[in-house]
N, C-alpha and C positions, 0 to 999 in steps of 0.2 A: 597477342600471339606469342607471348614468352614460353620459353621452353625449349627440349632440342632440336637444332636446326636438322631437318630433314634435307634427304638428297630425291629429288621426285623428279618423276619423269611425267611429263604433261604434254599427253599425244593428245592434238585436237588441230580443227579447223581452222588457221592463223586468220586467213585472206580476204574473205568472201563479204562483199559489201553489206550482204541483206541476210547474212549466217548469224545465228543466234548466240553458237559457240563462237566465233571470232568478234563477237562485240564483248560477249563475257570477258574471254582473253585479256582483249585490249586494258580494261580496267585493272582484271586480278590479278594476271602477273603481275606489274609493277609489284603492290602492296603484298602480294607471296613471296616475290624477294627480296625483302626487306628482313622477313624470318628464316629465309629457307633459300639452300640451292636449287635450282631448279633447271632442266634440261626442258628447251622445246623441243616436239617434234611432231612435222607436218609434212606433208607432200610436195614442199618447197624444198629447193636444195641453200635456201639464203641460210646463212652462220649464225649470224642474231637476227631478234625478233624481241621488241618490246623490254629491250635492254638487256634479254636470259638469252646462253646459246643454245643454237638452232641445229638441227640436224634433220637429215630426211629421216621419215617414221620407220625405214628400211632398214638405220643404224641402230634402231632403240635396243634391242636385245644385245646384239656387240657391246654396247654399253655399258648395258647392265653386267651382262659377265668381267668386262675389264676394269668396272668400279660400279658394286653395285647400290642400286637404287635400293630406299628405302619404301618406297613405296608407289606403285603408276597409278595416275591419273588420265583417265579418258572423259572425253565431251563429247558426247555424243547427238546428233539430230540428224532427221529423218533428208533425204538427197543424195545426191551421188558425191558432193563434197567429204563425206561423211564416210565414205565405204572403206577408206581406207581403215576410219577407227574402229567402224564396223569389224572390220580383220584382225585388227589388232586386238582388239578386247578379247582374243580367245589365246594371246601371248604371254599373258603372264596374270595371275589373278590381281587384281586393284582396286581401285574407288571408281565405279562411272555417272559420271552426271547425265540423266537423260532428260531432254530436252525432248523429245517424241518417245511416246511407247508403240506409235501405230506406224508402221512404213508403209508408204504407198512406192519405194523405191525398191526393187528385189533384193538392193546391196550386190556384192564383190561376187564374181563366180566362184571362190573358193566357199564363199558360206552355203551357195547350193548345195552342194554335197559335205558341207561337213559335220563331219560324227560326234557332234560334240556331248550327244550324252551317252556314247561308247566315251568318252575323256573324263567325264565328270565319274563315272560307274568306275572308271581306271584309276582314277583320281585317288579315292577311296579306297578301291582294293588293287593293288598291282598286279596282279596274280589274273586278271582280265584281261584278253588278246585285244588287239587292235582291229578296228574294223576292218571288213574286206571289203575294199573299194570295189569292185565290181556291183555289188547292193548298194544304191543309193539313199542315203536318211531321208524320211520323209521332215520334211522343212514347214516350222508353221506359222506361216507368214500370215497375214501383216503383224500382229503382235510381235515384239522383240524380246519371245523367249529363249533364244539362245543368249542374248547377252545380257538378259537379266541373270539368265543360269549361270553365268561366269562369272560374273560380278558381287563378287562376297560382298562388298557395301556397293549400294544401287541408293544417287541420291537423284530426287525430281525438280523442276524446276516449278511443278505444277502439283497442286494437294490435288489436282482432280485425277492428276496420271499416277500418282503415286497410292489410292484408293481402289483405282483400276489392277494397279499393281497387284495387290494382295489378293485380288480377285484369280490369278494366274498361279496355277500347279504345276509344278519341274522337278525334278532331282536339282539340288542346287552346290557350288560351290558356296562353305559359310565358315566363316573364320572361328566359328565356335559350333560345336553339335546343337544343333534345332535352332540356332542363333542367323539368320539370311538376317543382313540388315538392310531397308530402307527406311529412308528421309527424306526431309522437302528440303530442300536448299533453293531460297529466293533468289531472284538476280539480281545484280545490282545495277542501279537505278544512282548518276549524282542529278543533282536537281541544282536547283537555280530558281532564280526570280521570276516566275510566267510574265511571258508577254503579255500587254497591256491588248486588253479582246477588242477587236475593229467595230468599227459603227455599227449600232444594233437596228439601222434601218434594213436590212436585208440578213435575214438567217445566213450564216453560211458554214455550210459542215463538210467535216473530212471524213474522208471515206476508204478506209481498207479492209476493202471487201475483193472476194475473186467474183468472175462472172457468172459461174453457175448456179445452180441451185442453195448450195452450200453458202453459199457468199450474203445470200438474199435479197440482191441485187431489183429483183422484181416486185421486192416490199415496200423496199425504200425509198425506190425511184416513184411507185407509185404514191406512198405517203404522201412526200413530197410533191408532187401533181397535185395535190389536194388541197395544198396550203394557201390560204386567200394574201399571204404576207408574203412579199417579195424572199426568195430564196435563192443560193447558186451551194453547188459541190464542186469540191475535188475530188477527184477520187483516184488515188494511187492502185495500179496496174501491172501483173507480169507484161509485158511485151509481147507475150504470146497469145494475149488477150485480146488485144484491141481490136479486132474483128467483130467476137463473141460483144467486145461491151459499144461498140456501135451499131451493131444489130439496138440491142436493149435500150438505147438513147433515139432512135428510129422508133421502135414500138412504141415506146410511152412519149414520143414527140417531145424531149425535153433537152436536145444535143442543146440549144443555147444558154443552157442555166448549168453546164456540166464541163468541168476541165479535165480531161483524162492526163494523166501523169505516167508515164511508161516509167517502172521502176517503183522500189519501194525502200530504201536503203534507208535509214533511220535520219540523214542528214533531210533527205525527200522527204520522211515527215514531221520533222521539225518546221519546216517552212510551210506548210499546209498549216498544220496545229495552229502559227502563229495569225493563220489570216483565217483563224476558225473558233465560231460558238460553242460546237458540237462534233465530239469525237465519235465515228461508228465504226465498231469492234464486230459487227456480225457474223456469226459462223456456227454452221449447226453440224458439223462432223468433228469424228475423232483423229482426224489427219492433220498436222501442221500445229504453231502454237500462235498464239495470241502475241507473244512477248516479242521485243521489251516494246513495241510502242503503244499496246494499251497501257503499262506504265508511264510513258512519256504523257501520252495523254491523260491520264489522272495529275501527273507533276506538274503541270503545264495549265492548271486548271481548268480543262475544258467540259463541260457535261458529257460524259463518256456513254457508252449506249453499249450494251453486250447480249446475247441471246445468252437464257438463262438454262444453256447446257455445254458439256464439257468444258473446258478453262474458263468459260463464262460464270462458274460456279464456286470457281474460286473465292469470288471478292463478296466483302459483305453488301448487302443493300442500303446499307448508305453512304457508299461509295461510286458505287454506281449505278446507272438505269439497267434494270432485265427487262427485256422482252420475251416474252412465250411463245415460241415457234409455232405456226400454224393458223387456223383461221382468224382468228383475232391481232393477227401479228400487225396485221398494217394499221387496223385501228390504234392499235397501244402506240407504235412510231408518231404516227399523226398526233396524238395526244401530246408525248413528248418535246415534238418539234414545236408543235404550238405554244409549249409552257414557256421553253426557251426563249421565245419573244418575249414574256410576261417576267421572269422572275430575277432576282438579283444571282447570276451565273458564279461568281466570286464567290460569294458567300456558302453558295448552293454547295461547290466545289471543294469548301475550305476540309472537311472530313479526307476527301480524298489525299489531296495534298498532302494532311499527316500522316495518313496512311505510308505512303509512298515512303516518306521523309525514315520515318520509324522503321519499315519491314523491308525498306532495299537502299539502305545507305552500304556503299560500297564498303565499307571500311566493317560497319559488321558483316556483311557479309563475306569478306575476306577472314575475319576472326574466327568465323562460323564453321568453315572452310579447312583454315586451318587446326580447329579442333579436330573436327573430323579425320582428316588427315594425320595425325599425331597417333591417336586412337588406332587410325585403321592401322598404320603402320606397326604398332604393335601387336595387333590382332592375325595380320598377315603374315607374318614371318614364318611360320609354320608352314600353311596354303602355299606361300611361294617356296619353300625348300621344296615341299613335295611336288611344285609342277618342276623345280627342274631336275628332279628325278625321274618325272613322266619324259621329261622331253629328251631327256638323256638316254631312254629307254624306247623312244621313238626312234630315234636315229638312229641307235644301234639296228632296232629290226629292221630299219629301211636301206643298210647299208647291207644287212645281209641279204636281205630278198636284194638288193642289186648283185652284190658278188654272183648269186645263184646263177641270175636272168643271164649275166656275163659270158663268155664260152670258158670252156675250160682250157689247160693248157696244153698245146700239142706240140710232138717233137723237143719236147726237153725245154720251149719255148715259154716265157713269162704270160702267166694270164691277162687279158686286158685291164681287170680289175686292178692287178696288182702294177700295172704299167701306166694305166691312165688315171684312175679313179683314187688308189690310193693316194697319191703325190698330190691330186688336189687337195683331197680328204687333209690330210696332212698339215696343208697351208691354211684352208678357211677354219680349222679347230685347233690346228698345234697339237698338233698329234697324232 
């Protein structure tokens, strides 16, 4: 990661047990400050975090005006942890990692109505009014075309979201004419020694799957029913689940071969993995990711099992088992679980494993990272003088439509504006 130390600002999700971005975090800052300064900021008011200081994501722009940043960085993924980056990715053009391209979350009430490709169209030409709030933008959810359209570099954590990507049309922010860049940027994954697999007199598989349909809950429990070889699961659980997944343990009469786990926090599945043959990764929508513990469970040498659509299509096939959604799905499971009695698991495994080793060692990943960043940081400078000429041009019209809205002055008497609003005005801009 030689070369100039960058000053970045890295607005993302610090906290959340079972956050995507807060596990990235964990690993990359360290190894990004090692090259580069770096500013957290998150919806925490703590001062450091992961050894970089900390500020709430409120201070980031003050920041940037009183020493500016070289270049922002956002993490983005789909939840309500995430709404704030959501906001924020319309503050200043940057790098965003997306972690989801499909939200089933609406995000921040500010992105309901906001104009943001009246900003990008202003962006370009100045000479373009400001939308009238009164008309509200029509918003086109679940897709995250607004903040892919802000995001002059857009990198994915997934080749399946990032395919989809290209697949979506916008006016966009792009650090070069016809130049929108996207990229896949892996996660990182450290690895370690797999645990030694438990006695192979009983299958025993993990399981993170949701309850509904998407999850395939109703496949695999029944596979499983079908297996003449002793078997038990785990199966890790939102909490808001356990109803829906003891109904399904009721149905197919299997509640004694099944440990339900409330929680899913990557420590949660570590300890599954290690008292497990067989990883299952099932999931047949475009909401939510796979990551990082279908990685764990390839590191970890377990035979992994994925339906062979959306992130499931990432990995090569011999790396891991695909299943084909639909009539034949249960048969193919049942065939699987069956082999898994029979076959040398280790060996079976050992692709996966380097897979892992090779495409999410943290350390390239962090070098990757910081290329990118080096890069963008050069390519944005432009993009950002000109948004804060935008925003500078915001304020002014929004300070005059206040003056207007204000009363005038009467009896020789100081207008409100000029008595109450400038003197704030004054203090939060210095000037």
């Amino acid at each position: 990661m030689a070369g100039k130390r960058l000053r970045i600002a890295f607005v993302s999700d610090l906290s959340g047990s079972e956050s995507l971005a807060a596990y990235c975090s964990r690993i990359l800052v360290p190894l990004l400050s090692r090259e580069h300064s770096i500013e957290l900021f998150s919806d925490s008011f703590q001062t450091e975090s992961f050894g970089a200081p900390h500020f709430h994501y409120l201070k980031a722009y003050e920041r940037h005006r009183t020493e500016p940043f070289d270049v922002f960085f956002y993490q983005l993924e789909d939840g309500k942890r995430s709404r704030f980056v959501r906001s924020s990715v319309g503050m200043m053009p940057g790098v965003t990692w997306f972690h989801d391209l499909f939200f089933q979350d609406l995000g921040p009430e500010a992105t309901h109505t906001s104009p943001w490709e009246r900003s990008i169209a202003q962006f370009y030409d100045p000479s373009v009014s400001f939308a009238d709030r009164s008309v509200a933008p029509h918003q086109l959810w679940p897709r995250a075309y607004r903040e892919v359209s802000l995001s002059p570099v857009a990198l994915f954590s997934s080749r399946w979201a990032l395919a989809e990507c290209k697949t979506m049309i916008s006016d966009r922010i792009e650090p070069e004419l016809g130049a929108h860049r996207a990229e896949c940027l892996n996660i990182p994954i450290a690895t370690s020694a797999p645990a030694a697999l438990p006695p192979s007199d009983t299958l025993r598989v993990a399981a993170l799957a949701g309850t509904g349909h998407e999850g395939r809950a109703h496949k695999f429990l029944a596979a499983l029913k079908g297996l003449s070889a002793p078997w038990a699961v785990t199966w890790l659980i939102d909490p808001t689940e356990r109803a829906r997944a003891e109904v399904l343990l009721r149905e197919f009469d299997v509640g004694s071969k099944v440990t339900l786990v409330a929680g899913r926090s990557i420590e949660q599945w570590r300890e599954a993995l290690a008292q497990s043959h067989v990883a299952l990764h099932l999931r047949t929508s475009s909401f939510g990711h796979l990551a990082p513990h279908l990685q764990h469970s390839l590191a970890a040498g377990r035979l992994t099992i994925v339906s062979s659509m959306a992130q499931g299509e990432d990995l090569p096939d011999d790396v891991v088992c695909k299943v084909t959604p639909g009539i034949s799905e249960g048969v193919q499971l049942q065939q699987i679980f069956e082999s898994a009695h029979r076959i040398d698991i280790t060996k079976a495994t050992a692709a996966a494993r380097a897979y892992v080793r090779e495409r999410h060692s943290p350390e390239r990943i962090a070098d990757n990272l910081s290329g990118v960043l080096r890069l963008s940081a050069s390519l944005l400078e432009g993009p950002m003088r000109r948004w804060d000429a935008l925003y500078r041009d915001a304020r002014k019209a929004l300070l005059s439509e206040v003056e207007h809205l204000m009363s005038s002055p009467q009896d020789g008497q100081l207008a409100p504006y000029d008595r109450i609003m400038q003197p704030a005005i004054s203090e939060i801009f210095g000037g």
